[in-house]
C-alpha positions, 0 to 999 in steps of 0.5 A: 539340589534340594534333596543333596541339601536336605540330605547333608549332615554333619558326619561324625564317623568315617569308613577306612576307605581312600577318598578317590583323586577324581572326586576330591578334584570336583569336591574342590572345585566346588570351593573354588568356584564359589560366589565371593564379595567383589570376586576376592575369592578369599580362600585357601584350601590347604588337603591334608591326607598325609596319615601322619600329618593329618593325625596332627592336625586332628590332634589340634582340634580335638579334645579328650577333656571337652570330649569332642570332636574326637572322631576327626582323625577317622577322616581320610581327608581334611580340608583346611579352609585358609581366609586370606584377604579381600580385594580392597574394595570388598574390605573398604565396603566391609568396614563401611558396613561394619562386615567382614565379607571374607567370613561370609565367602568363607563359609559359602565356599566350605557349604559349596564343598560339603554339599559337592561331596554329598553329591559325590557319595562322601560326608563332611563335617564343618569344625570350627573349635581347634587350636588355630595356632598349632594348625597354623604352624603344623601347615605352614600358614603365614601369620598374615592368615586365618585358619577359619575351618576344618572340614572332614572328609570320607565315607561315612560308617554310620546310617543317615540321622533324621534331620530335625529344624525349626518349623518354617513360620519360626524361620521365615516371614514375608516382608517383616520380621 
Protein backbone atom coordinates (compact mmCIF):
# COMPACT_ATOMS: atom_id res chain seq x y z
CA UNK A 1 0.00 0.00 0.00
CA UNK A 2 2.75 2.35 0.91
CA UNK A 3 4.51 1.90 -2.67
CA UNK A 4 0.72 2.87 -4.67
CA UNK A 5 0.66 5.85 -2.20
CA UNK A 6 4.18 6.95 -2.77
CA UNK A 7 3.71 6.48 -6.09
CA UNK A 8 0.20 8.48 -6.62
CA UNK A 9 0.72 12.06 -8.31
CA UNK A 10 -1.46 14.27 -9.85
CA UNK A 11 -1.68 13.68 -13.41
CA UNK A 12 -1.63 16.26 -15.87
CA UNK A 13 -1.99 14.42 -19.20
CA UNK A 14 -3.57 11.51 -20.45
CA UNK A 15 -3.46 8.92 -23.38
CA UNK A 16 -6.42 8.54 -25.63
CA UNK A 17 -7.36 5.30 -24.46
CA UNK A 18 -10.87 4.31 -22.97
CA UNK A 19 -10.68 3.53 -19.38
CA UNK A 20 -12.06 -0.13 -19.05
CA UNK A 21 -15.70 -0.79 -17.68
CA UNK A 22 -14.29 -3.10 -15.16
CA UNK A 23 -11.78 -1.27 -13.52
CA UNK A 24 -14.01 2.12 -13.55
CA UNK A 25 -16.44 -0.21 -11.60
CA UNK A 26 -13.54 -1.20 -8.85
CA UNK A 27 -12.28 2.60 -8.97
CA UNK A 28 -15.79 3.63 -7.61
CA UNK A 29 -16.24 1.05 -5.39
CA UNK A 30 -13.46 2.25 -3.81
CA UNK A 31 -15.16 5.73 -3.23
CA UNK A 32 -18.24 3.83 -2.25
CA UNK A 33 -16.66 2.10 0.39
CA UNK A 34 -14.98 4.58 2.04
CA UNK A 35 -15.04 5.43 5.98
CA UNK A 36 -17.48 8.15 6.74
CA UNK A 37 -18.45 10.47 10.00
CA UNK A 38 -21.80 8.21 11.70
CA UNK A 39 -21.70 6.20 8.48
CA UNK A 40 -23.43 9.29 6.55
CA UNK A 41 -21.59 8.43 3.24
CA UNK A 42 -22.05 11.91 1.98
CA UNK A 43 -21.29 11.59 -1.69
CA UNK A 44 -22.50 11.32 -4.86
CA UNK A 45 -20.23 10.12 -7.75
CA UNK A 46 -21.75 11.53 -10.88
CA UNK A 47 -18.99 9.72 -14.28
CA UNK A 48 -18.87 11.92 -17.12
CA UNK A 49 -17.29 10.17 -20.00
CA UNK A 50 -20.15 11.36 -22.67
CA UNK A 51 -17.04 13.34 -25.18
CA UNK A 52 -19.14 16.06 -25.60
CA UNK A 53 -20.61 16.51 -22.07
CA UNK A 54 -17.36 15.93 -20.62
CA UNK A 55 -15.63 18.62 -22.73
CA UNK A 56 -18.17 21.02 -21.11
CA UNK A 57 -17.54 20.20 -17.94
CA UNK A 58 -13.95 20.46 -18.59
CA UNK A 59 -14.78 24.01 -19.89
CA UNK A 60 -16.09 24.67 -16.65
CA UNK A 61 -13.07 24.18 -14.93
CA UNK A 62 -10.59 25.22 -17.00
CA UNK A 63 -8.89 28.62 -17.47
CA UNK A 64 -7.09 30.05 -20.47
CA UNK A 65 -6.47 33.46 -18.93
CA UNK A 66 -5.19 31.81 -15.42
CA UNK A 67 -3.70 29.10 -17.76
CA UNK A 68 -4.66 26.03 -15.57
CA UNK A 69 -6.04 23.25 -15.40
CA UNK A 70 -6.38 23.21 -19.21
CA UNK A 71 -5.45 19.64 -19.58
CA UNK A 72 -8.46 18.42 -18.16
CA UNK A 73 -10.35 17.77 -21.33
CA UNK A 74 -7.52 15.07 -22.33
CA UNK A 75 -9.18 12.59 -19.51
CA UNK A 76 -11.35 10.07 -20.84
CA UNK A 77 -13.25 10.31 -17.61
CA UNK A 78 -14.37 12.74 -14.91
CA UNK A 79 -15.40 11.94 -11.87
CA UNK A 80 -17.71 14.54 -10.32
CA UNK A 81 -17.63 14.36 -6.34
CA UNK A 82 -21.20 15.63 -5.08
CA UNK A 83 -21.40 16.17 -1.06
CA UNK A 84 -24.87 15.98 -0.14
CA UNK A 85 -25.68 15.83 3.42
CA UNK A 86 -24.59 13.82 6.78
CA UNK A 87 -26.93 12.16 9.09
CA UNK A 88 -28.32 14.32 11.73
CA UNK A 89 -26.22 13.37 13.93
CA UNK A 90 -22.73 13.67 12.13
CA UNK A 91 -23.98 17.43 11.35
CA UNK A 92 -25.16 17.95 15.19
CA UNK A 93 -21.53 16.93 16.02
CA UNK A 94 -20.11 19.06 13.46
CA UNK A 95 -21.72 22.02 14.63
CA UNK A 96 -20.71 21.23 18.32
CA UNK A 97 -17.37 21.05 17.23
CA UNK A 98 -17.19 23.57 14.77
CA UNK A 99 -16.58 20.93 11.76
CA UNK A 100 -17.86 19.92 8.63
CA UNK A 101 -17.10 16.15 8.54
CA UNK A 102 -18.82 15.86 5.20
CA UNK A 103 -15.84 17.84 3.89
CA UNK A 104 -13.61 15.48 5.25
CA UNK A 105 -15.74 12.09 3.98
CA UNK A 106 -15.39 13.87 0.86
CA UNK A 107 -11.99 14.25 0.36
CA UNK A 108 -11.41 10.33 1.97
CA UNK A 109 -13.61 8.94 -0.57
CA UNK A 110 -12.05 11.17 -3.73
CA UNK A 111 -8.14 9.88 -2.13
CA UNK A 112 -9.94 6.00 -1.78
CA UNK A 113 -10.62 6.34 -5.80
CA UNK A 114 -6.99 8.21 -7.04
CA UNK A 115 -5.32 5.53 -5.23
CA UNK A 116 -7.85 2.41 -6.47
CA UNK A 117 -7.03 3.93 -9.81
CA UNK A 118 -3.03 4.04 -9.29
CA UNK A 119 -3.64 0.20 -8.29
CA UNK A 120 -5.58 -0.31 -11.56
CA UNK A 121 -2.61 1.40 -13.73
CA UNK A 122 -4.71 4.87 -14.31
CA UNK A 123 -3.67 8.57 -12.75
CA UNK A 124 -5.81 11.22 -11.31
CA UNK A 125 -6.09 14.57 -10.75
CA UNK A 126 -8.05 15.99 -7.61
CA UNK A 127 -9.57 19.68 -9.16
CA UNK A 128 -11.19 21.62 -6.80
CA UNK A 129 -10.83 25.31 -8.88
CA UNK A 130 -14.10 25.16 -11.18
CA UNK A 131 -17.16 26.93 -11.80
CA UNK A 132 -19.54 25.33 -9.43
CA UNK A 133 -22.55 26.81 -10.76
CA UNK A 134 -21.93 25.82 -14.40
CA UNK A 135 -21.04 22.12 -13.54
CA UNK A 136 -23.87 22.02 -11.14
CA UNK A 137 -26.26 23.00 -13.94
CA UNK A 138 -24.16 21.32 -16.94
CA UNK A 139 -25.08 17.73 -14.47
CA UNK A 140 -28.12 18.42 -13.20
CA UNK A 141 -27.46 18.65 -9.46
CA UNK A 142 -29.75 20.05 -7.22
CA UNK A 143 -29.21 23.04 -5.56
CA UNK A 144 -29.65 21.43 -2.31
CA UNK A 145 -25.93 20.13 -3.48
CA UNK A 146 -22.12 20.92 -3.66
CA UNK A 147 -19.95 19.86 -6.40
CA UNK A 148 -16.71 19.79 -4.07
CA UNK A 149 -14.40 18.13 -6.69
CA UNK A 150 -13.40 17.06 -10.28
CA UNK A 151 -11.04 14.13 -10.42
CA UNK A 152 -9.60 13.22 -13.71
CA UNK A 153 -9.27 9.88 -14.89
CA UNK A 154 -6.95 7.74 -17.52
CA UNK A 155 -3.99 6.69 -18.60
CA UNK A 156 -1.31 8.81 -18.31
CA UNK A 157 1.24 10.07 -21.21
CA UNK A 158 3.83 11.36 -19.38
CA UNK A 159 6.59 9.59 -17.38
CA UNK A 160 6.48 9.54 -13.44
CA UNK A 161 7.92 12.88 -11.76
CA UNK A 162 10.01 12.58 -8.54
CA UNK A 163 7.87 13.41 -5.66
CA UNK A 164 9.18 15.76 -3.40
CA UNK A 165 7.96 16.34 0.60
CA UNK A 166 8.74 17.82 3.58
CA UNK A 167 11.43 16.07 5.65
CA UNK A 168 9.60 13.86 8.18
CA UNK A 169 10.84 16.01 11.39
CA UNK A 170 9.12 19.01 9.71
CA UNK A 171 5.77 17.12 9.39
CA UNK A 172 5.90 14.61 12.37
CA UNK A 173 6.14 14.92 16.31
CA UNK A 174 5.44 12.61 19.01
CA UNK A 175 3.14 13.59 21.61
CA UNK A 176 3.82 17.57 20.91
CA UNK A 177 3.43 19.72 18.40
Amino acid sequence: MLEIIVSRQSERGYLEKVVEDDKLARILEAGRMSPSACNSQPWKFIVVNEPALREKVAMAASSKELGFNNFIGQAPVLIVVVKGKGKVISRVGGTVKDKDYSLIDVGIAAENICLQALAEGLGTCIIGWFNEKKVKELLDIPASRRAELILTLGYPSKERRAKRRKDPDEVISYNKY
